[in-house]
Each structure stands twice: as C-alpha cells, then as structure tokens.
PDB file with SEQRES, HELIX, SHEET and CRYST1 records, atoms N, CA, C and O in Angstrom:
SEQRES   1 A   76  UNK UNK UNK UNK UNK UNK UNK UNK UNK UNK UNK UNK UNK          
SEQRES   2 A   76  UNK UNK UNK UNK UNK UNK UNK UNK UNK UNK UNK UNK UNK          
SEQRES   3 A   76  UNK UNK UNK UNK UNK UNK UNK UNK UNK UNK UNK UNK UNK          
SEQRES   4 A   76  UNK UNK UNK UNK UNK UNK UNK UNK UNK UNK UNK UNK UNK          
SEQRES   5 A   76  UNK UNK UNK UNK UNK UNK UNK UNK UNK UNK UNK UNK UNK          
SEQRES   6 A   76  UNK UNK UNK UNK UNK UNK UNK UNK UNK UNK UNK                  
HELIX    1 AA1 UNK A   10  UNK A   12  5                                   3    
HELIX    2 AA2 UNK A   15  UNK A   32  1                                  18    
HELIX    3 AA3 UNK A   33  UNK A   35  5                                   3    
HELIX    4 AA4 UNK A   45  UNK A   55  1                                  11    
HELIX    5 AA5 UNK A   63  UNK A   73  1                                  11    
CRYST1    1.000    1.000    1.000  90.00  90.00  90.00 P 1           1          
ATOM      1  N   UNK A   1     -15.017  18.256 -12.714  1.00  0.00           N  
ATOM      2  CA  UNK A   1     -15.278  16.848 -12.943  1.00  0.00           C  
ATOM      3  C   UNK A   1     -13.943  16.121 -13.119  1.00  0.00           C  
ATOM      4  O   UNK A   1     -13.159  16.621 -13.926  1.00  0.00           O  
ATOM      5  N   UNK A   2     -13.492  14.744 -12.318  1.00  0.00           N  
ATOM      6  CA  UNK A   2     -12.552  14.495 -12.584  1.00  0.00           C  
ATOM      7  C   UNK A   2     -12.422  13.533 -13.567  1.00  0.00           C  
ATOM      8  O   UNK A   2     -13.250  12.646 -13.776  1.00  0.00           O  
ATOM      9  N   UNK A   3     -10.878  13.782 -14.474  1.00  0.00           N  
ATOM     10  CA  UNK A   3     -10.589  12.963 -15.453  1.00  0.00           C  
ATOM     11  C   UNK A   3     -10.758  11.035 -15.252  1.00  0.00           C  
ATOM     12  O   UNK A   3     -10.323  10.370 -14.312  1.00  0.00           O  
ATOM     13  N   UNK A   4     -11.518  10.536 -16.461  1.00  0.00           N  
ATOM     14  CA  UNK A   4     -11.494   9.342 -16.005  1.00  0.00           C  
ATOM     15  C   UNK A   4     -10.509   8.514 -16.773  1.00  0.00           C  
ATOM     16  O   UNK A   4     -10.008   8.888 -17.834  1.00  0.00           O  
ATOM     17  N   UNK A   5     -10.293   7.532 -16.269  1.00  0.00           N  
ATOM     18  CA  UNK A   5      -9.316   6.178 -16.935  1.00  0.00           C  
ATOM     19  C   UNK A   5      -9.466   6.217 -18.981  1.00  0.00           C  
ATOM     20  O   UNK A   5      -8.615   6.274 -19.869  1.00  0.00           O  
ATOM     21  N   UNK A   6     -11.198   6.140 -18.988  1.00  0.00           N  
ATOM     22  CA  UNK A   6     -11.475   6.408 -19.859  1.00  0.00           C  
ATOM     23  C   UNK A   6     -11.209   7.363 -21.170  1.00  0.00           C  
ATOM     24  O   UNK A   6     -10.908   7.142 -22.343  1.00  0.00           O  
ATOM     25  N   UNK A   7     -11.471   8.530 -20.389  1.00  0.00           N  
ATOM     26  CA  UNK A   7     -11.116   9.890 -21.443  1.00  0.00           C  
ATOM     27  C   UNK A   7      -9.686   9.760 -21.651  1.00  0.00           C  
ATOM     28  O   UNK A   7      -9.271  10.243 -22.704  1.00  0.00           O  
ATOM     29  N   UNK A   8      -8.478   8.976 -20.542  1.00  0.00           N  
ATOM     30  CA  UNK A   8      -7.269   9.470 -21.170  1.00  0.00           C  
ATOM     31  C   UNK A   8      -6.689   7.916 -22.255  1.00  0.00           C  
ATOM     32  O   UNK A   8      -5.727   7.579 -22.945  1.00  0.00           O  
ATOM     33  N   UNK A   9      -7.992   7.394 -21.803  1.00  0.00           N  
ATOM     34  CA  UNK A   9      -7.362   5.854 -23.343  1.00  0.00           C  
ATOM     35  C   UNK A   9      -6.455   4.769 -22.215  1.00  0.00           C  
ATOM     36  O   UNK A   9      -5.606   3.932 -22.524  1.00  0.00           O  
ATOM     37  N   UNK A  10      -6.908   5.080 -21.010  1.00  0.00           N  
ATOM     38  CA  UNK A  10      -5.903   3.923 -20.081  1.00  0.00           C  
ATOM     39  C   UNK A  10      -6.009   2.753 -20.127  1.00  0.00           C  
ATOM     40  O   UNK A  10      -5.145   1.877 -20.093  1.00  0.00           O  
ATOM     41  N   UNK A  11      -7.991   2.653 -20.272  1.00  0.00           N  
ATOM     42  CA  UNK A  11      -8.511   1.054 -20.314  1.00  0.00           C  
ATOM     43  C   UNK A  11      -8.210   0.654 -21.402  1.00  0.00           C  
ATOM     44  O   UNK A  11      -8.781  -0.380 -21.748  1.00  0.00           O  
ATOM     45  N   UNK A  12      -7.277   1.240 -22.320  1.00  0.00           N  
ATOM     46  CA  UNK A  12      -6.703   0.437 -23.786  1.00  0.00           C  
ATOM     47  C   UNK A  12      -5.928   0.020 -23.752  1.00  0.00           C  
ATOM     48  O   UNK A  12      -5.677  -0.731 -24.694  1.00  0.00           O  
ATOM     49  N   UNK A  13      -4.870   0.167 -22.598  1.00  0.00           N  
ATOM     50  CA  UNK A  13      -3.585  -0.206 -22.026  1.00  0.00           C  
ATOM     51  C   UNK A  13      -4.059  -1.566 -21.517  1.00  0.00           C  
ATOM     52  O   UNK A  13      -5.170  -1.870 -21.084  1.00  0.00           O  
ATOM     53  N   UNK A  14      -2.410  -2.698 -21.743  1.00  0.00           N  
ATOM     54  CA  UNK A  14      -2.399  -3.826 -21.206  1.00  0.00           C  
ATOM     55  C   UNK A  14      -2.030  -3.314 -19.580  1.00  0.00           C  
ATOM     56  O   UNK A  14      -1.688  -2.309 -18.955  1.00  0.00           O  
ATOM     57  N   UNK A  15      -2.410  -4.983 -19.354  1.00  0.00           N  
ATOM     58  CA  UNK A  15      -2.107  -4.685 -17.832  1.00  0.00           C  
ATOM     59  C   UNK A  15      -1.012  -4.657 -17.409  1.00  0.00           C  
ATOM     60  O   UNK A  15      -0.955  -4.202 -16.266  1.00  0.00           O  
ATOM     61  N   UNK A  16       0.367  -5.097 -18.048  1.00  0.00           N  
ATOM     62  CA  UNK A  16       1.463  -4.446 -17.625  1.00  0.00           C  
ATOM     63  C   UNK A  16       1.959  -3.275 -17.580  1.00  0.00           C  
ATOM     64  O   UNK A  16       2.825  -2.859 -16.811  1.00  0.00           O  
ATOM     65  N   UNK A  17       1.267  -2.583 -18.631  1.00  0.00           N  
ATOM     66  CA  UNK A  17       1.263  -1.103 -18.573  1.00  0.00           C  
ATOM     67  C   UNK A  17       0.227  -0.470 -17.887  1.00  0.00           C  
ATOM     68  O   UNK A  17       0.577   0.665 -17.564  1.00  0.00           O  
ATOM     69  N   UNK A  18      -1.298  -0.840 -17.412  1.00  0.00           N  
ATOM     70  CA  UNK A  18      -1.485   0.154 -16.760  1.00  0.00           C  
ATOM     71  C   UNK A  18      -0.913  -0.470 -15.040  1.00  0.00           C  
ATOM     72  O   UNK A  18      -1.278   0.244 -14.106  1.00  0.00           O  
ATOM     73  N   UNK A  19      -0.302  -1.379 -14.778  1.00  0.00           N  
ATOM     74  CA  UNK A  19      -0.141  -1.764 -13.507  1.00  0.00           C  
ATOM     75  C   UNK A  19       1.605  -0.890 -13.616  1.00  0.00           C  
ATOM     76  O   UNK A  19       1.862  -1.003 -12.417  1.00  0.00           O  
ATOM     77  N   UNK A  20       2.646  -0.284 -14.100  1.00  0.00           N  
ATOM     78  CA  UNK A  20       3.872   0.051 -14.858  1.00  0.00           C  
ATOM     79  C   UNK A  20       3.022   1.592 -14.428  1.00  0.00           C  
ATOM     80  O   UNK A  20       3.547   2.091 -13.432  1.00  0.00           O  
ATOM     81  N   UNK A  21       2.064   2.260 -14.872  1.00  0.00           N  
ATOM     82  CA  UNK A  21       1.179   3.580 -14.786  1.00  0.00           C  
ATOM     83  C   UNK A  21       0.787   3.671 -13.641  1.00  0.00           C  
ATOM     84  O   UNK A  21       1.106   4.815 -13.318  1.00  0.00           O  
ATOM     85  N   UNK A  22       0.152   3.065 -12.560  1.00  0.00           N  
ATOM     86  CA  UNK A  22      -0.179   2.909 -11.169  1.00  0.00           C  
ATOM     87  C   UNK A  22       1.407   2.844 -10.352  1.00  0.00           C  
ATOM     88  O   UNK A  22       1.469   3.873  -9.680  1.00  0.00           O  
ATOM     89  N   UNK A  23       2.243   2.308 -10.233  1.00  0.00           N  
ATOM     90  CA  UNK A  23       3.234   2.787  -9.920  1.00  0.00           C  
ATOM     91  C   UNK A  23       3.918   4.049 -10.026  1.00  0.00           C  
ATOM     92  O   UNK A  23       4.384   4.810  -9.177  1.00  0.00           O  
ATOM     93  N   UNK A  24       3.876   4.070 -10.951  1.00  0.00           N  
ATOM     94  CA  UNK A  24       4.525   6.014 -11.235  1.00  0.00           C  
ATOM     95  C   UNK A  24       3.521   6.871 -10.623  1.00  0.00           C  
ATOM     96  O   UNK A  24       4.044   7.702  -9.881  1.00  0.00           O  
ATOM     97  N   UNK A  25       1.897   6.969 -10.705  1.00  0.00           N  
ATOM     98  CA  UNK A  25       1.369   7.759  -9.932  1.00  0.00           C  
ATOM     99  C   UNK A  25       1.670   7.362  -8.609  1.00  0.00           C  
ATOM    100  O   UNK A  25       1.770   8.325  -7.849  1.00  0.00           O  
ATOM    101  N   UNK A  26       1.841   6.287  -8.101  1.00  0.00           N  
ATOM    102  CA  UNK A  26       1.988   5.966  -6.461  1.00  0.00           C  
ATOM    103  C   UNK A  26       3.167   6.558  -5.857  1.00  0.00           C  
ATOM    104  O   UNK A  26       3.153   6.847  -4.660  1.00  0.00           O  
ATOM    105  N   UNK A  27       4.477   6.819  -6.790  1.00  0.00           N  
ATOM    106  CA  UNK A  27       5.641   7.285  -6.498  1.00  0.00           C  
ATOM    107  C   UNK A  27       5.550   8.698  -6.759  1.00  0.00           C  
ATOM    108  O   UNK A  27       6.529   9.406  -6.522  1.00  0.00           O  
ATOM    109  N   UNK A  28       4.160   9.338  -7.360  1.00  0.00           N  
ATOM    110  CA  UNK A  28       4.483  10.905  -7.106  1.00  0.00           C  
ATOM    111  C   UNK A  28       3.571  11.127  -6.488  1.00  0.00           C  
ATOM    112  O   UNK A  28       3.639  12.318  -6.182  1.00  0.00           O  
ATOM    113  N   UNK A  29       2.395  10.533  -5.947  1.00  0.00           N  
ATOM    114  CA  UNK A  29       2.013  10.444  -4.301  1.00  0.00           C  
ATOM    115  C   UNK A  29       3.079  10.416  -3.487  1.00  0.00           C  
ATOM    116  O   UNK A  29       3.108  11.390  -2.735  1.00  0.00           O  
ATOM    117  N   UNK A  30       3.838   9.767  -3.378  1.00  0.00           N  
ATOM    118  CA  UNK A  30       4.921   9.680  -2.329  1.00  0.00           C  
ATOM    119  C   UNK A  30       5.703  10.787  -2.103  1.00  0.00           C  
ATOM    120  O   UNK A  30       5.830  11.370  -1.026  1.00  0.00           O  
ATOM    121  N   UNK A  31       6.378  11.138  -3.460  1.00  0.00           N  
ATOM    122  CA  UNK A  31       6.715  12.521  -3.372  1.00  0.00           C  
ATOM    123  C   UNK A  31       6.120  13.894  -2.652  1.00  0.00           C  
ATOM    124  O   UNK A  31       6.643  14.700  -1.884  1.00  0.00           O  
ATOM    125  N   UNK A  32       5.021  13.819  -3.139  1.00  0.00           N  
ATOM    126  CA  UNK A  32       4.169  14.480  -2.578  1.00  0.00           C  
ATOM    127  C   UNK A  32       3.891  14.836  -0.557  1.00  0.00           C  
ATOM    128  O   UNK A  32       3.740  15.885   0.070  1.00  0.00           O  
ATOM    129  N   UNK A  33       3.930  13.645  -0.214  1.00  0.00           N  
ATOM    130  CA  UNK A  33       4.131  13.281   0.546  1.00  0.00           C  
ATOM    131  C   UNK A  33       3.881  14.018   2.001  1.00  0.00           C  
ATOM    132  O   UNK A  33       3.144  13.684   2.928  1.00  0.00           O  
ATOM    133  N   UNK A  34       4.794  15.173   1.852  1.00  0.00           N  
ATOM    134  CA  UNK A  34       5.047  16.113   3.186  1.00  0.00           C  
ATOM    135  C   UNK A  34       4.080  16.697   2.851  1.00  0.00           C  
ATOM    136  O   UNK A  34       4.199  17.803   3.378  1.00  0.00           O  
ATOM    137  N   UNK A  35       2.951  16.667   2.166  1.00  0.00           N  
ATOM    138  CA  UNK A  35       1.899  17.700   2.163  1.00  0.00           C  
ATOM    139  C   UNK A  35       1.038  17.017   2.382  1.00  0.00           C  
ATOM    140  O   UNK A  35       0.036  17.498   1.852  1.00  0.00           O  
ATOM    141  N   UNK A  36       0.735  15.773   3.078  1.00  0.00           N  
ATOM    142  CA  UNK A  36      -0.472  15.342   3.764  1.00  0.00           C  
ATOM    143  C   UNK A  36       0.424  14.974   4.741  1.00  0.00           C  
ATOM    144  O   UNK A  36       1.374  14.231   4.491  1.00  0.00           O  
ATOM    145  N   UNK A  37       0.196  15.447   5.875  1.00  0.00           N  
ATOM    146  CA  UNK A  37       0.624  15.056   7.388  1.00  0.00           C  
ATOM    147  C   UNK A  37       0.243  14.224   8.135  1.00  0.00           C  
ATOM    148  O   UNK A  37      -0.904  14.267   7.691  1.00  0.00           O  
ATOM    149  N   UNK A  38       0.174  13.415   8.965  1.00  0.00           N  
ATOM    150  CA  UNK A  38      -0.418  12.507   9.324  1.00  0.00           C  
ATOM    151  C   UNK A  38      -1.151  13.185  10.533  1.00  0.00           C  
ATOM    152  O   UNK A  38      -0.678  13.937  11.385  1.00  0.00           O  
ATOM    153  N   UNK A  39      -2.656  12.638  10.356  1.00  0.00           N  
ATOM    154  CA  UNK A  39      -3.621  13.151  11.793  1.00  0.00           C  
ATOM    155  C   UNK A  39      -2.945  12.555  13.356  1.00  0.00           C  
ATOM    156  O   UNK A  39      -2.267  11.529  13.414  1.00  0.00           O  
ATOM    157  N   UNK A  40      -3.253  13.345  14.468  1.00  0.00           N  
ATOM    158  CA  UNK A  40      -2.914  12.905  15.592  1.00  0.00           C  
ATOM    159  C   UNK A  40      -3.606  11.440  15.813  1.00  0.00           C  
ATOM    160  O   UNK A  40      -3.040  10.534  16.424  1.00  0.00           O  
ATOM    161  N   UNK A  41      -4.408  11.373  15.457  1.00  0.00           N  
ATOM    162  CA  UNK A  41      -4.776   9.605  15.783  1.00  0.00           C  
ATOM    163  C   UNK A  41      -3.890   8.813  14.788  1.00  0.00           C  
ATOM    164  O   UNK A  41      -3.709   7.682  15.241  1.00  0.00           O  
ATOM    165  N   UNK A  42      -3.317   8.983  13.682  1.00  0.00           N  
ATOM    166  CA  UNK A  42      -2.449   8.379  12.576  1.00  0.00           C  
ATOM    167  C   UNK A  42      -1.265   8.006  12.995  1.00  0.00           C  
ATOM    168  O   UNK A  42      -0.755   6.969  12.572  1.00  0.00           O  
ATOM    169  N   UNK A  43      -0.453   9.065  14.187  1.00  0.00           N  
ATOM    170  CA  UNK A  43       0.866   9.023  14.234  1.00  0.00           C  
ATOM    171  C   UNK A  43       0.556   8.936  15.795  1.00  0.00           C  
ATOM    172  O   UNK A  43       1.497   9.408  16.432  1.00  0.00           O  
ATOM    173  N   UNK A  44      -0.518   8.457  16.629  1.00  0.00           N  
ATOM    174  CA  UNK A  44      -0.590   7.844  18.014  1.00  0.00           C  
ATOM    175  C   UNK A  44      -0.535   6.364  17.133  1.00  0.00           C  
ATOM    176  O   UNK A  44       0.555   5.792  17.159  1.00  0.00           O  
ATOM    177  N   UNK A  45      -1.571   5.754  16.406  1.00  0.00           N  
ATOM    178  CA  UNK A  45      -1.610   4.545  16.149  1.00  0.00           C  
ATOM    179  C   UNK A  45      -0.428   4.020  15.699  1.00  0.00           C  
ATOM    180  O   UNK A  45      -0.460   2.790  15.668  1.00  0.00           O  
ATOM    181  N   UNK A  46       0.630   4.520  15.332  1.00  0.00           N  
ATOM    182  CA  UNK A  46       2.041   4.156  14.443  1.00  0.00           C  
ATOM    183  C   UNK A  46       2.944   4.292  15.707  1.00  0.00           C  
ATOM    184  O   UNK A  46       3.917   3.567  15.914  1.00  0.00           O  
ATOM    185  N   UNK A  47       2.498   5.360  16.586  1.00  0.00           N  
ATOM    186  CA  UNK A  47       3.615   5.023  18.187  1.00  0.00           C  
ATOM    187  C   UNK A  47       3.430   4.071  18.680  1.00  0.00           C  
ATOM    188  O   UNK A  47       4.286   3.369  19.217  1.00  0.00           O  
ATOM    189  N   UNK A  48       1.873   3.776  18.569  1.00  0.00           N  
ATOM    190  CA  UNK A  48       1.442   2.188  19.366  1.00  0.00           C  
ATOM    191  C   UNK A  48       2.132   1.499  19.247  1.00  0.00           C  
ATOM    192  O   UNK A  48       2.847   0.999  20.115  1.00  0.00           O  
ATOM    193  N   UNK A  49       2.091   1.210  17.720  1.00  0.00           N  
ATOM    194  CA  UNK A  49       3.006  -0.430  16.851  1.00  0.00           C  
ATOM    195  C   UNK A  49       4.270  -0.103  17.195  1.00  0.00           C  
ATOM    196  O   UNK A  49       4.829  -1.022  17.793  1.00  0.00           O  
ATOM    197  N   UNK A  50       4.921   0.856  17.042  1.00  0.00           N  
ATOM    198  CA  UNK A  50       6.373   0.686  17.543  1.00  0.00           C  
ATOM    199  C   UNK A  50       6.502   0.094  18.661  1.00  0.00           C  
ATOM    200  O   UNK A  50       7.208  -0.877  18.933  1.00  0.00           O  
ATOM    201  N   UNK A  51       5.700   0.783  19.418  1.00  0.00           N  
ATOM    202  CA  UNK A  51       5.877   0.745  20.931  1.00  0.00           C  
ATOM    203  C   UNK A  51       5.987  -0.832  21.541  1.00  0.00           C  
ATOM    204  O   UNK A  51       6.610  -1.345  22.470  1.00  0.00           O  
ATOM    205  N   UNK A  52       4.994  -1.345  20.458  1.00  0.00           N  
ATOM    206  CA  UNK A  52       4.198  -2.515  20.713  1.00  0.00           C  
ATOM    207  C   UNK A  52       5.632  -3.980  20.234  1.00  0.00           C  
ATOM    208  O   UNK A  52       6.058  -4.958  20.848  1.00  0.00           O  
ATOM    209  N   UNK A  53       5.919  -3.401  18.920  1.00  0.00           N  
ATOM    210  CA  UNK A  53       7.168  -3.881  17.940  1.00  0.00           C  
ATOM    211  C   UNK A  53       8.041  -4.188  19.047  1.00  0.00           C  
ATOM    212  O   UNK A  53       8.264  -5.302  19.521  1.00  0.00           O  
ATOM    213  N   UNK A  54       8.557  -2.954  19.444  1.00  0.00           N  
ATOM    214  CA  UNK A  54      10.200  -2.719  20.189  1.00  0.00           C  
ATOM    215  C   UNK A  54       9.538  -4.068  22.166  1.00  0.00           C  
ATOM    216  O   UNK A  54      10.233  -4.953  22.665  1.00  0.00           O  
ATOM    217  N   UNK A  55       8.285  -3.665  22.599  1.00  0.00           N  
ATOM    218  CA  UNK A  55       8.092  -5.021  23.613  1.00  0.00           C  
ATOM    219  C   UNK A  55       7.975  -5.951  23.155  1.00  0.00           C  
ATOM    220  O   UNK A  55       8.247  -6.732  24.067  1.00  0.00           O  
ATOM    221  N   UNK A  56       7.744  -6.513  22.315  1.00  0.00           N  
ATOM    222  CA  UNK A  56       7.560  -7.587  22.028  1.00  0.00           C  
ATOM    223  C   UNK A  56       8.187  -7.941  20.625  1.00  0.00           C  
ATOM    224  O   UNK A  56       7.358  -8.534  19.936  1.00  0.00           O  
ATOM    225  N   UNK A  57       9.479  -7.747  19.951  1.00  0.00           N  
ATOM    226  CA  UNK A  57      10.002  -8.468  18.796  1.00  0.00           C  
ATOM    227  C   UNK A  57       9.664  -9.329  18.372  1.00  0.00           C  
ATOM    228  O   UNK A  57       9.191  -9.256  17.238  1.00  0.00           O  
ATOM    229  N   UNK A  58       9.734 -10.816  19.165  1.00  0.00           N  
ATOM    230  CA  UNK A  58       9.201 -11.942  18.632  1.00  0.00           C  
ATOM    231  C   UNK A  58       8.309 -12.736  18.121  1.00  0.00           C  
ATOM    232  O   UNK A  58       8.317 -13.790  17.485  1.00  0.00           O  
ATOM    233  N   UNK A  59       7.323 -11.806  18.645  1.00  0.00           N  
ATOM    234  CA  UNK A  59       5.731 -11.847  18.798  1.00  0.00           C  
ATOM    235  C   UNK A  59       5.378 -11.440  16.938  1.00  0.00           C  
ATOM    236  O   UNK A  59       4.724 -10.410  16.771  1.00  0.00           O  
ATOM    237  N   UNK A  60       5.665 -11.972  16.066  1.00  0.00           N  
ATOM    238  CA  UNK A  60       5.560 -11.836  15.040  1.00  0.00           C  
ATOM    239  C   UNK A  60       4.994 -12.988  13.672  1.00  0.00           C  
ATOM    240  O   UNK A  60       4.211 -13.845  14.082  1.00  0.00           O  
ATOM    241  N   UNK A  61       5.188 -13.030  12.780  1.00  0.00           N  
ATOM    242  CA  UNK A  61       4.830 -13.499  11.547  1.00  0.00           C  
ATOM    243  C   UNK A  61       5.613 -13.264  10.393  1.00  0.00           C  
ATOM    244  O   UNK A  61       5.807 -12.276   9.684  1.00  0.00           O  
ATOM    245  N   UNK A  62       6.048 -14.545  10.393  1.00  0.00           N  
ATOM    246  CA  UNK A  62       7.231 -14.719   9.227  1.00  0.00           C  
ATOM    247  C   UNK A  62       5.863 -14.824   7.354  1.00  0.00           C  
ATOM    248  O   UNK A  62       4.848 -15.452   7.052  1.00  0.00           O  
ATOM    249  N   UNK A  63       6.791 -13.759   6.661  1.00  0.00           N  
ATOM    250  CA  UNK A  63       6.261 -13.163   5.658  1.00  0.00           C  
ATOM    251  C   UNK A  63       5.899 -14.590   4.926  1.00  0.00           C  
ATOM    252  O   UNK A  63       4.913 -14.592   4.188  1.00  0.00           O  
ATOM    253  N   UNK A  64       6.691 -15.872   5.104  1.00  0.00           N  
ATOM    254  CA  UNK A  64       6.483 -16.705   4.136  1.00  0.00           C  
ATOM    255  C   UNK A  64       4.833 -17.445   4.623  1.00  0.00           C  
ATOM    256  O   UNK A  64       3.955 -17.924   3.905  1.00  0.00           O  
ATOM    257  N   UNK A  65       4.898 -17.289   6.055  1.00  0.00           N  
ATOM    258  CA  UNK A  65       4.034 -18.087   6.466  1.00  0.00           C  
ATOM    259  C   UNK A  65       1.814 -16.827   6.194  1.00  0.00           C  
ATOM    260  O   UNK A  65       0.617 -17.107   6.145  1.00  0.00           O  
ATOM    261  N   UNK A  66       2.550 -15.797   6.139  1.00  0.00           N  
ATOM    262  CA  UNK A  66       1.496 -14.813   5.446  1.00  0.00           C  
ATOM    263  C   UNK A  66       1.465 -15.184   4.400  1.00  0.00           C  
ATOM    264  O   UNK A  66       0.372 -15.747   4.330  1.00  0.00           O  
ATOM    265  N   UNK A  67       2.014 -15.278   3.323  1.00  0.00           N  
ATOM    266  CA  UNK A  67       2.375 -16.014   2.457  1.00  0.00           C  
ATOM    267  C   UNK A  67       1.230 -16.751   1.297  1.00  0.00           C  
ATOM    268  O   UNK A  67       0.539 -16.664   0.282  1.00  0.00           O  
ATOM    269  N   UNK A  68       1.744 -17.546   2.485  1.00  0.00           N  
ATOM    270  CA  UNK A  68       1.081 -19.168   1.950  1.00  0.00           C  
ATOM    271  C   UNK A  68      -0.350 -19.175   2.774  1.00  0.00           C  
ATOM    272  O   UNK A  68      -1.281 -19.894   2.413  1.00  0.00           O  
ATOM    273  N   UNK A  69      -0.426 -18.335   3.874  1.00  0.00           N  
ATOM    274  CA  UNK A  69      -2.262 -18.119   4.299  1.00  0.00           C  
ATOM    275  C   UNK A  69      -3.410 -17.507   3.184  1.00  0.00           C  
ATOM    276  O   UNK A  69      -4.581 -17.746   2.890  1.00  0.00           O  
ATOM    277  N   UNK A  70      -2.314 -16.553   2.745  1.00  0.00           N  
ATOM    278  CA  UNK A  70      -3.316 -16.004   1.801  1.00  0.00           C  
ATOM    279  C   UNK A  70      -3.215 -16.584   0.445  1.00  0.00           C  
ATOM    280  O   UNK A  70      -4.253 -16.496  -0.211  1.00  0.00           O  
ATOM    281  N   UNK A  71      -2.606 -16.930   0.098  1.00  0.00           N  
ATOM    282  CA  UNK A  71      -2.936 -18.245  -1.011  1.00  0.00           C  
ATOM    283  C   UNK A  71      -3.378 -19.639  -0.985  1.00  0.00           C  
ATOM    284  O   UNK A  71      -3.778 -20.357  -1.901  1.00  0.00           O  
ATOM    285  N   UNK A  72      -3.195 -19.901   0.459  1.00  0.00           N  
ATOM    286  CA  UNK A  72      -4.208 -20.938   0.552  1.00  0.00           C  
ATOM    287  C   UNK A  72      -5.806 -20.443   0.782  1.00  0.00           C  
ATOM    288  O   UNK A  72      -6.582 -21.399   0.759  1.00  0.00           O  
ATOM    289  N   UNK A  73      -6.437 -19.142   0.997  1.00  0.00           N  
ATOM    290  CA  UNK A  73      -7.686 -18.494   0.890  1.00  0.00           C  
ATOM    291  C   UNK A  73      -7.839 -18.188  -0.376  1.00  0.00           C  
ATOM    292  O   UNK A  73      -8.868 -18.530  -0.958  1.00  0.00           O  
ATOM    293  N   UNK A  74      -7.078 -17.657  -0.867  1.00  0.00           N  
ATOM    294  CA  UNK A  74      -7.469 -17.545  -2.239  1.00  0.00           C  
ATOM    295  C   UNK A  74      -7.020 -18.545  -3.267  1.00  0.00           C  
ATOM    296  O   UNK A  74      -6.575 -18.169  -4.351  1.00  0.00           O  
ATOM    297  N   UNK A  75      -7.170 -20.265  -2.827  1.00  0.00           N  
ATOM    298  CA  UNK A  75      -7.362 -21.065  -3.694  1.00  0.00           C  
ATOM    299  C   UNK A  75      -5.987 -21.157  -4.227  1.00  0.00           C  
ATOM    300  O   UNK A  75      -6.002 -22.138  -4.970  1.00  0.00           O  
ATOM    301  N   UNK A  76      -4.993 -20.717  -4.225  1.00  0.00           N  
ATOM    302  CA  UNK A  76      -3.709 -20.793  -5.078  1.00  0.00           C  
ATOM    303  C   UNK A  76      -3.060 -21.753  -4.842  1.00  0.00           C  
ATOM    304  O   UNK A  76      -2.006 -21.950  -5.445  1.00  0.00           O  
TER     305      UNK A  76                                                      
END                                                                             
C-alpha cells in the first residue's frame, strides 16, 4: 500500500514547503533518470520536434506572448 501525503504529516505543511518538497522529489526523479528509458514512440516523437525545430526555427512562440495567453484564460 502506498504511503500517503497524509500518514507522513505533509498536508500540515505550508505551501511553500510542500511546493520546496515537490521539487526535491522531482530532482531525484531526475536523477533517477537513466532508469526509465524512453519508449521507441517517445524518442521518434522528440526526433520529430527536432527535426521539425531545426526546418523551421522561426515558426515559433515567444514565451512572453504564451505568457500572457494563459493568463488572459485564466482571468489574471
């Protein structure tokens, strides 16, 4: 049975600390890392985008203008 948020007292944590706690597990996922490999459809779909990236550079979306789309959807 796996451990929950609960049993270890997390949901008592503020949210800077458990969002401070979600980072550190995400960075030893990462670590982890070389031990989930990516499936052949994972690392065709990631040749695509390169592939796709390197023809077409320009063909893009400036981060500010993502930005401000998704905060203008979510009301901000």
């Amino acid at each position: 049975m796996p451990v929950t948020a609960k049993q270890l007292g997390i949901d008592q944590l503020g949210v800077d600390e458990r969002l401070a706690l979600v980072d550190e597990i995400w960075a030893s996922i990462c670590a982890d890392a070389p031990a989930f490999p990516l499936s052949d459809a994972q690392r065709a779909e990631l040749d695509r985008r390169i592939e796709d990236d390197d023809a077409f550079p320009d063909d893009v979306i400036a981060w500010d203008e993502v930005k401000a789309t998704v905060l203008a959807h979510l009301g901000k």
